[in-house]
C-alpha positions as a Markdown table, in Angstrom:
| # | Residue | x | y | z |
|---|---|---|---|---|
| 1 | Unk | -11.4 | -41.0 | 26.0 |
| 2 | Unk | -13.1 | -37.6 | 26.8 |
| 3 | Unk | -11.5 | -33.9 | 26.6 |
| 4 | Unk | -12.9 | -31.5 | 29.3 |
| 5 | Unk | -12.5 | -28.2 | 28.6 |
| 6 | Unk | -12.1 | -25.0 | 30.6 |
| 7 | Unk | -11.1 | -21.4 | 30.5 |
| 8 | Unk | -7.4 | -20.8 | 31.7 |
| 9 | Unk | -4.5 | -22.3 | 32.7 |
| 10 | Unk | -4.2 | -26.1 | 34.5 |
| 11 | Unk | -5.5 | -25.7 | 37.7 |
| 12 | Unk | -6.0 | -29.0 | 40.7 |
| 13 | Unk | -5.2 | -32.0 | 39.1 |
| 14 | Unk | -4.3 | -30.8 | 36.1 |
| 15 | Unk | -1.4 | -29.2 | 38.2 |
| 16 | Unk | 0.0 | -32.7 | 40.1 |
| 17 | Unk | 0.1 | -34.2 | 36.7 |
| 18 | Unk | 2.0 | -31.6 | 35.1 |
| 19 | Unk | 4.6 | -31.6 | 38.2 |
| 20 | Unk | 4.0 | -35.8 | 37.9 |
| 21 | Unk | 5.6 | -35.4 | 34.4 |
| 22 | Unk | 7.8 | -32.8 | 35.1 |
| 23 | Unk | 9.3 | -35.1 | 38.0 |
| 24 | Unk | 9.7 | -38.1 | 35.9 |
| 25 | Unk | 11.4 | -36.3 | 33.0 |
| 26 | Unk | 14.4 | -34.5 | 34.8 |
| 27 | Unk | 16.8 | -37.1 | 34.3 |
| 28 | Unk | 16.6 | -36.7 | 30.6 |
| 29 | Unk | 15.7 | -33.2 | 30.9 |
| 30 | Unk | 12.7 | -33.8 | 28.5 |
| 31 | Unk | 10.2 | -31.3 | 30.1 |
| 32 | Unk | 9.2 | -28.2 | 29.5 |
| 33 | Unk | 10.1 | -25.1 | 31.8 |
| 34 | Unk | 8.0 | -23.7 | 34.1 |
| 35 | Unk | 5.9 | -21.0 | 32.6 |
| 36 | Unk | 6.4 | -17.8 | 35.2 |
| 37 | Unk | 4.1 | -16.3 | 33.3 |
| 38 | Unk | 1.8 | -15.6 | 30.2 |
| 39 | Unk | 0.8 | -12.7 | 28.8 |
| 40 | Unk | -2.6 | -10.9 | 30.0 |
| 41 | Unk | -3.6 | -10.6 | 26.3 |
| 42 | Unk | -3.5 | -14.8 | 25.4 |
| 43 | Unk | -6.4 | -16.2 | 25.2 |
| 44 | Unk | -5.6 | -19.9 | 27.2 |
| 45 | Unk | -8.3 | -23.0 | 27.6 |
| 46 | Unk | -7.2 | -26.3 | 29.5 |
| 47 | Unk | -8.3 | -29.7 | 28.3 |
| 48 | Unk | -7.9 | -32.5 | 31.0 |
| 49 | Unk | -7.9 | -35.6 | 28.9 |
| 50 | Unk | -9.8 | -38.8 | 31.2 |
| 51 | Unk | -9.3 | -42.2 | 29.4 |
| 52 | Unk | -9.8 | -45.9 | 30.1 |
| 53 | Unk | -7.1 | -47.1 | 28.3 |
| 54 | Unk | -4.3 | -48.5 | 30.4 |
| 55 | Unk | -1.2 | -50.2 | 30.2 |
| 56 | Unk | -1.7 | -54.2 | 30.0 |
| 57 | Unk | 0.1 | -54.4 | 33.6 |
| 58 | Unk | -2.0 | -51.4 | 35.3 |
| 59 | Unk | -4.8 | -51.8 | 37.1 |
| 60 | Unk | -8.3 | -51.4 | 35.7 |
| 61 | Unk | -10.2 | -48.9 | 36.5 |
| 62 | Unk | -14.3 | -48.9 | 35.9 |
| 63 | Unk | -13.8 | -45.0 | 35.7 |
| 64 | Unk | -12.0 | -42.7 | 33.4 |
| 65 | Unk | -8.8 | -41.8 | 34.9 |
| 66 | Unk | -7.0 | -38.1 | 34.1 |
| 67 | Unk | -4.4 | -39.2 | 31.6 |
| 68 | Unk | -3.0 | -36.2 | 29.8 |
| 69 | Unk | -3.0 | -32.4 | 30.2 |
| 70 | Unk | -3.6 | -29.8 | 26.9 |
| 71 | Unk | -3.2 | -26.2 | 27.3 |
| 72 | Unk | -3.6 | -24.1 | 24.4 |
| 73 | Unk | -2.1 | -20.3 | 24.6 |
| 74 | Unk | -3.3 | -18.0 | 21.5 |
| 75 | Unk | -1.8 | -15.1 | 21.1 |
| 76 | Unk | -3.5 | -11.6 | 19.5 |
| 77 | Unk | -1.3 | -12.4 | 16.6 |
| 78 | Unk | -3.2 | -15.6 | 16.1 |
| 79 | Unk | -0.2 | -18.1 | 17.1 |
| 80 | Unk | -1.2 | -21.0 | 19.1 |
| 81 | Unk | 1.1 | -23.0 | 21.0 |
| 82 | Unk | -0.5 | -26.0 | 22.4 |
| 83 | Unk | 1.8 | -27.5 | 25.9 |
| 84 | Unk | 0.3 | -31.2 | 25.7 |
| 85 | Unk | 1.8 | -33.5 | 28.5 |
| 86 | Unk | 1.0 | -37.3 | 29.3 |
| 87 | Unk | 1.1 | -38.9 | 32.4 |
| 88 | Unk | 4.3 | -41.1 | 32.9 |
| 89 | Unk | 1.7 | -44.2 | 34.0 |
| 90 | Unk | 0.1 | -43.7 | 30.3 |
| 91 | Unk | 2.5 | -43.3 | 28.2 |
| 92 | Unk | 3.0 | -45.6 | 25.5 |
| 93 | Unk | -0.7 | -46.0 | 25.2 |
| 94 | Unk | -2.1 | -44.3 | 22.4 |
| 95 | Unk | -3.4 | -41.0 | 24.3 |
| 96 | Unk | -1.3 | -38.2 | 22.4 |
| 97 | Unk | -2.1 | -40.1 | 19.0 |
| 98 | Unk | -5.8 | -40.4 | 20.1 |
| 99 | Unk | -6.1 | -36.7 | 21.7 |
| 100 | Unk | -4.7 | -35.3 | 18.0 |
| 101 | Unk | -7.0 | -37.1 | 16.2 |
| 102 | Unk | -9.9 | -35.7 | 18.2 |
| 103 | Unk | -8.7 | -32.4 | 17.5 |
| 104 | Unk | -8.1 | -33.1 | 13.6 |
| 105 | Unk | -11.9 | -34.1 | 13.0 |
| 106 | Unk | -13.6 | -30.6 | 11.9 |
| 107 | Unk | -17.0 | -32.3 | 13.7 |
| 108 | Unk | -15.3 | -32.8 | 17.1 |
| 109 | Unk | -17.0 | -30.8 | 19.7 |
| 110 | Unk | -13.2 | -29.6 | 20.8 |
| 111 | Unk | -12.7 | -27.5 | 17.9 |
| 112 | Unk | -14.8 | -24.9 | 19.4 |
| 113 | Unk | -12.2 | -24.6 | 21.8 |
| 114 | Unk | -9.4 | -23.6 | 19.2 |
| 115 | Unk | -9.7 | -20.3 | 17.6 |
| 116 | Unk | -10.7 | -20.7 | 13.8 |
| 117 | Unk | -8.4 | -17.0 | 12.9 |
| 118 | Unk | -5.7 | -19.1 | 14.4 |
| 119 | Unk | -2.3 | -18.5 | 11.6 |
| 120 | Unk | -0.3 | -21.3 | 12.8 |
| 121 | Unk | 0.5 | -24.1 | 15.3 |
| 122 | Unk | 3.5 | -24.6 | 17.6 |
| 123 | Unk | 4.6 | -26.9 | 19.2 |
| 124 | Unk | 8.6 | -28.0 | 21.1 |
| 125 | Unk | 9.8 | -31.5 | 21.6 |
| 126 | Unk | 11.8 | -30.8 | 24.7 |
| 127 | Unk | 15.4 | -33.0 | 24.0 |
| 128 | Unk | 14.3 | -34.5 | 21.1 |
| 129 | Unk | 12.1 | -37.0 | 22.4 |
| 130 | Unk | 11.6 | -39.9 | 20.1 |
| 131 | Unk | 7.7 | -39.9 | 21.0 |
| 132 | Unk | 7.0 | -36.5 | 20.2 |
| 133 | Unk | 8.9 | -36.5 | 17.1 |
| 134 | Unk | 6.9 | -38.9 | 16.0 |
| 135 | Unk | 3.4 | -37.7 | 16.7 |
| 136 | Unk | 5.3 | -34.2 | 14.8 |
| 137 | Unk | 5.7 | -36.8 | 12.0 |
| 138 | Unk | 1.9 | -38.2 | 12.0 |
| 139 | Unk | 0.7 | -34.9 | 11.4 |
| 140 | Unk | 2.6 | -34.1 | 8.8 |
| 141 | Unk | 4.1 | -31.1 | 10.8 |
| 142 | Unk | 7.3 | -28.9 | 9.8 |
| 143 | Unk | 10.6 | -28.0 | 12.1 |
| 144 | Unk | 11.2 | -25.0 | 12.0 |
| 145 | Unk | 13.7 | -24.6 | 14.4 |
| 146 | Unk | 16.3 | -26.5 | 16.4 |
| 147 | Unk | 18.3 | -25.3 | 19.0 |
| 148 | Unk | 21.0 | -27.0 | 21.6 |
| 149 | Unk | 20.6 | -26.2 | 25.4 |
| 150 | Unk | 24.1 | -26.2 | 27.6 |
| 151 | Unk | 25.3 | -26.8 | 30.5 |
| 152 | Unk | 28.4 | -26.3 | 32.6 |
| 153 | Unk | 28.0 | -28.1 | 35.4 |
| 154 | Unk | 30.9 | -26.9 | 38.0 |
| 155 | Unk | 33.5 | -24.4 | 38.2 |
| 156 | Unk | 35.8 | -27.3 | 38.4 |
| 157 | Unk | 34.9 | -28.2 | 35.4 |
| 158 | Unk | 35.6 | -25.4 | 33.4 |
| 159 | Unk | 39.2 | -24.4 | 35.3 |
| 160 | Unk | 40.2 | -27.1 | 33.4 |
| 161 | Unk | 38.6 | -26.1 | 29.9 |
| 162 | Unk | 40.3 | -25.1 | 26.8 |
| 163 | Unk | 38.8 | -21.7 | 26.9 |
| 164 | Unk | 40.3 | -20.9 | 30.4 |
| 165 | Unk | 44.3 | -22.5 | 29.1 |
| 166 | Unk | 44.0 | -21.1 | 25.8 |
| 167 | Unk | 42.2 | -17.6 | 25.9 |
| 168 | Unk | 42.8 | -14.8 | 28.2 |
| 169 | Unk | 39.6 | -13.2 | 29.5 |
| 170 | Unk | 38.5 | -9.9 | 27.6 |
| 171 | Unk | 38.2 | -7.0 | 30.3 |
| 172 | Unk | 34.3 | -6.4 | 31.2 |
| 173 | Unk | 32.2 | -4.0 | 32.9 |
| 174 | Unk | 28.3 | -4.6 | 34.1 |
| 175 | Unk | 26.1 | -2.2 | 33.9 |
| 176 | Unk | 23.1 | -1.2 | 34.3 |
| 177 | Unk | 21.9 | -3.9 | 36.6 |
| 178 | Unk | 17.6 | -3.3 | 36.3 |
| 179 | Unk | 18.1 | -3.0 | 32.6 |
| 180 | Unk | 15.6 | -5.0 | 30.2 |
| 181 | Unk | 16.7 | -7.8 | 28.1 |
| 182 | Unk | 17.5 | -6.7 | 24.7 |
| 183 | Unk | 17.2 | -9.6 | 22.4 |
| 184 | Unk | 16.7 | -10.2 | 18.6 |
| 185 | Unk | 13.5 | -12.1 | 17.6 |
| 186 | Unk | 13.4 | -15.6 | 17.1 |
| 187 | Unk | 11.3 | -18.3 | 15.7 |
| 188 | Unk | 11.6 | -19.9 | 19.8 |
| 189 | Unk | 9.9 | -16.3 | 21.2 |
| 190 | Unk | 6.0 | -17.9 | 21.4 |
| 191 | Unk | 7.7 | -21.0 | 24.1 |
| 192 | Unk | 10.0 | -18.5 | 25.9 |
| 193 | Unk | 9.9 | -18.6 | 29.9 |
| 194 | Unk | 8.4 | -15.3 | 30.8 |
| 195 | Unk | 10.7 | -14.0 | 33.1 |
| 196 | Unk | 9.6 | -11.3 | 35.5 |
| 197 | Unk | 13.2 | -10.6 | 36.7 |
| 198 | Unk | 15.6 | -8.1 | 34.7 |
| 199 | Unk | 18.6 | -9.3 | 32.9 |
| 200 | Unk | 21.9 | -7.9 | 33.9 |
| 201 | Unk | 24.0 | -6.7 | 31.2 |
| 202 | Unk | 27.7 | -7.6 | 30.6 |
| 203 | Unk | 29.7 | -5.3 | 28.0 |
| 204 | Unk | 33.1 | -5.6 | 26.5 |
| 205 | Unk | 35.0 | -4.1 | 23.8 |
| 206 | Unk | 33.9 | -7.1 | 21.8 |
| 207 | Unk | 30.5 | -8.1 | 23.4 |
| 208 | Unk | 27.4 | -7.6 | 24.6 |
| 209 | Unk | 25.9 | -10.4 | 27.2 |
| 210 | Unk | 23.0 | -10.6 | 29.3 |
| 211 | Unk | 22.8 | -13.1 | 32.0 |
| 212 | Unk | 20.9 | -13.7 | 35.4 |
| 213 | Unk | 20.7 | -15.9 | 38.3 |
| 214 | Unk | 18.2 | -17.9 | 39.7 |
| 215 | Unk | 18.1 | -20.5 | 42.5 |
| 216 | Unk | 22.3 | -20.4 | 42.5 |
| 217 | Unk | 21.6 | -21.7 | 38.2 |
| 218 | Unk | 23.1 | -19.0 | 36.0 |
| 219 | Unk | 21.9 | -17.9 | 32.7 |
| 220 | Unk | 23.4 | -16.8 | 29.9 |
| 221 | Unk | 20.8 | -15.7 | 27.7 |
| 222 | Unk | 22.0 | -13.6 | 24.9 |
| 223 | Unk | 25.0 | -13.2 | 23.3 |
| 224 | Unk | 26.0 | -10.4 | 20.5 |
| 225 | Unk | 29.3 | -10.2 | 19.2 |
| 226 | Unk | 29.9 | -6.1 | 18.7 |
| 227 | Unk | 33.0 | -7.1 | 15.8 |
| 228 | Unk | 33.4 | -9.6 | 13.0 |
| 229 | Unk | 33.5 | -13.3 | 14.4 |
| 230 | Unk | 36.6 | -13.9 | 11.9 |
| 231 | Unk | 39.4 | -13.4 | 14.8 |
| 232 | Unk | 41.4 | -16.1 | 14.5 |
| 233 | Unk | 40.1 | -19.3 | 16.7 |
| 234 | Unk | 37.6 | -17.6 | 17.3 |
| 235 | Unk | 38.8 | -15.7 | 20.2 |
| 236 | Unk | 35.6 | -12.9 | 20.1 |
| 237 | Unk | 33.2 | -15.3 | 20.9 |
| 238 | Unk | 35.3 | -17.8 | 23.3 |
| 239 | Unk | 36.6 | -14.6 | 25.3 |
| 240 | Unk | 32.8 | -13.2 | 25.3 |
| 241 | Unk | 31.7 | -16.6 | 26.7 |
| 242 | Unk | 34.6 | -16.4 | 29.7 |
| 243 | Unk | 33.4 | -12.7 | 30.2 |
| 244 | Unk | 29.8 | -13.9 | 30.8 |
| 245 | Unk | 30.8 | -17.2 | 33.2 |
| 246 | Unk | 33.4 | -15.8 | 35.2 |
| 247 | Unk | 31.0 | -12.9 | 36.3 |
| 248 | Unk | 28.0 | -15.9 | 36.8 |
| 249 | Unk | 30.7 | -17.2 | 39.3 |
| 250 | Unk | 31.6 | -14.6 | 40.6 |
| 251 | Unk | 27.4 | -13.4 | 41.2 |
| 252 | Unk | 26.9 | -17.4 | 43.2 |
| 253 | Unk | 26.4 | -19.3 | 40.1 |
| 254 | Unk | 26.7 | -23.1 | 41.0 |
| 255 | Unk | 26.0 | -24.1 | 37.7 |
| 256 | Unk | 25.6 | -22.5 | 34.4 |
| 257 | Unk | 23.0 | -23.0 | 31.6 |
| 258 | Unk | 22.2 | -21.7 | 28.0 |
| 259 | Unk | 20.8 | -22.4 | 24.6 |
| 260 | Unk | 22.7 | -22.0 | 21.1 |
| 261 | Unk | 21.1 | -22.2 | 17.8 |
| 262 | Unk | 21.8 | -25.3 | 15.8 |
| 263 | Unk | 23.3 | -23.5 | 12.9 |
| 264 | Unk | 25.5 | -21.6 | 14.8 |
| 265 | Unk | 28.6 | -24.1 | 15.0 |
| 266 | Unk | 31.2 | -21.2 | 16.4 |
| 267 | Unk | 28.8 | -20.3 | 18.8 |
| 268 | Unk | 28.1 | -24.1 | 20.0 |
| 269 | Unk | 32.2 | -24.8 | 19.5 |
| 270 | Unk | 32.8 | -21.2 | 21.9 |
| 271 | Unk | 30.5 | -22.8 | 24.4 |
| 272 | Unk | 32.4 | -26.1 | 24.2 |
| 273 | Unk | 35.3 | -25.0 | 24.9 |
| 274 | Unk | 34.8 | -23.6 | 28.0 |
| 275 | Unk | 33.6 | -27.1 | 28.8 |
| 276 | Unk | 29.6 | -26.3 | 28.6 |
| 277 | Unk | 28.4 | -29.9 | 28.4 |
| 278 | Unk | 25.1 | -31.0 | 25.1 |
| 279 | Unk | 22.1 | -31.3 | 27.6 |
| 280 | Unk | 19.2 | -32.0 | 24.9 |
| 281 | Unk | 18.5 | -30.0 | 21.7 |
| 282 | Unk | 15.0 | -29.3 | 21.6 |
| 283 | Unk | 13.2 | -29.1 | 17.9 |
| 284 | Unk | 9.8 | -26.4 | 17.2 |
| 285 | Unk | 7.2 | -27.9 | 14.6 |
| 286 | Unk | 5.0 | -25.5 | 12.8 |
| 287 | Unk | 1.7 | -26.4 | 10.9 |
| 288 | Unk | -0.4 | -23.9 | 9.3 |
| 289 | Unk | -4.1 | -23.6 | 10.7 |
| 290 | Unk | -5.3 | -25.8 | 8.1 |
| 291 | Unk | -3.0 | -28.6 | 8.7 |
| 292 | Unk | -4.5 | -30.2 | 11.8 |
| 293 | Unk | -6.2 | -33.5 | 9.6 |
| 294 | Unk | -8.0 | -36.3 | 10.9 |
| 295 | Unk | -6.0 | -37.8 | 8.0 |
| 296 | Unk | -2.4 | -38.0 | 9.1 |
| 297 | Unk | 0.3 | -38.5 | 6.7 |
């Protein structure tokens, strides 16, 4: 197995894999989203990873064939995220466990590659895929975050929702349709799709929502409750959720999408309601910069 290394993101090959991958994992909705962009001050290198091994029923191959993809995004704040994507045709293979090991021996040309002020190490397992939780597990990494991704698929679907019967839709304005995306920080910020395009903002006596729409797939992606969630049932948070769909449908959203932290069970059971179907959770490990080991535990 060899690593070549370059400055910047996947480029050629390194590109058709990714989309390869990308392809292959839709059903299950295990891959990553596209980045749209990265920030001009990251420092990124690519490693394209070229193996022999194979699977015992693929053809062999007398030269190294590209296998894997590693990008590595450092940030001036010294976080590195590291996107590392296998090839459905070598999967199950021993690349990812081989390619970390490479990485975890301090006398590995690689190294050089990874900055040595780096603070700490990212990385997502999109939908909790029992592969990557695993290689988290080798190395001894940490989650540090879990969150639950949503979707509603149809406005059939949620006409006949709970939220629609039971709660009557909280009276909302949109304004300010260029406006910025206020959000609160979050432990998921160092993974989060750059998007160039402005959020539009949703407000209610209750509420504050942003949302957008993007290929007829509606976002909702934040959510702030302006009063205490202690209404009975709930009704801030379920009437703040209608609020934000019934504008999606009403701006050509076919389908509707969002993410909800783990730990917030009225937020996830709001969502529910309004018939917002569990897509995947996705977990974030974190190891500190002197956690990478070429002796896994």
């Amino acid at each position: 197995m060899s690593l070549n290394w370059y400055r910047g993101l996947p480029t050629g090959a390194a590109v058709g894999l990714l989309d390869r991958a990308r392809a292959a994992d839709a059903e299950m909705d295990f891959s990553a989203p596209h980045r749209q962009s990265t920030p001009a001050s990251a420092h990124c290198v690519t490693a394209e990873v070229r193996t022999l091994l194979h699977r015992w029923n693929a053809p062999v191959s007398s030269e190294p064939q590209l296998a894997a993809v590693l990008t590595v995004i450092t940030t001036p704040e010294q976080i590195t995220t590291i996107d590392f994507t296998v090839d459905p045709d070598f999967r199950s293979t021993g690349v990812a466990t081989a390619v970390f090991e490479e990485l975890g021996n301090e006398e590995s040309e690689s190294r050089q590659w990874i900055d040595s002020d780096t603070t700490a190490f990212l990385g997502c397992a999109y939908g909790s895929h029992p592969a990557a939780l695993r290689l988290g597990m080798r190395f001894d990494a940490v989650v540090i975050g879990q969150r639950h991704h949503l979707l509603l698929p149809s406005h059939r679907d949620y006409g006949n929702s709970r939220a629609v019967s039971d709660s009557a839709r909280t009276p909302a304005v949109h304004i300010d349709e260029c406006r910025e995306e206020q959000r609160t920080d979050t432990v998921w910020d160092q993974l989060r799709d750059k998007r160039t395009s402005p959020a539009t903002r949703i407000v209610s006596n209750t509420a504050t929502v942003d949302v957008d729409v993007h290929n007829g797939v509606g976002t909702i992606r934040s959510l702030t409750i302006t009063e205490p969630r202690s209404a009975p049932t709930g009704s801030p948070l379920i009437a703040a959720v209608r609020s934000a769909v019934d504008f999606l449908w009403e701006f050509g959203a076919e389908s509707i999408e969002t993410t909800v932290d783990a730990l917030d069970d009225e937020l996830f059971g709001a969502f529910r309601s309004a018939a917002f179907q569990h897509d995947r959770t996705d977990i974030l490990f974190s190891r500190s910069s002197n956690c990478i080991e070429s002796q896994p535990k």
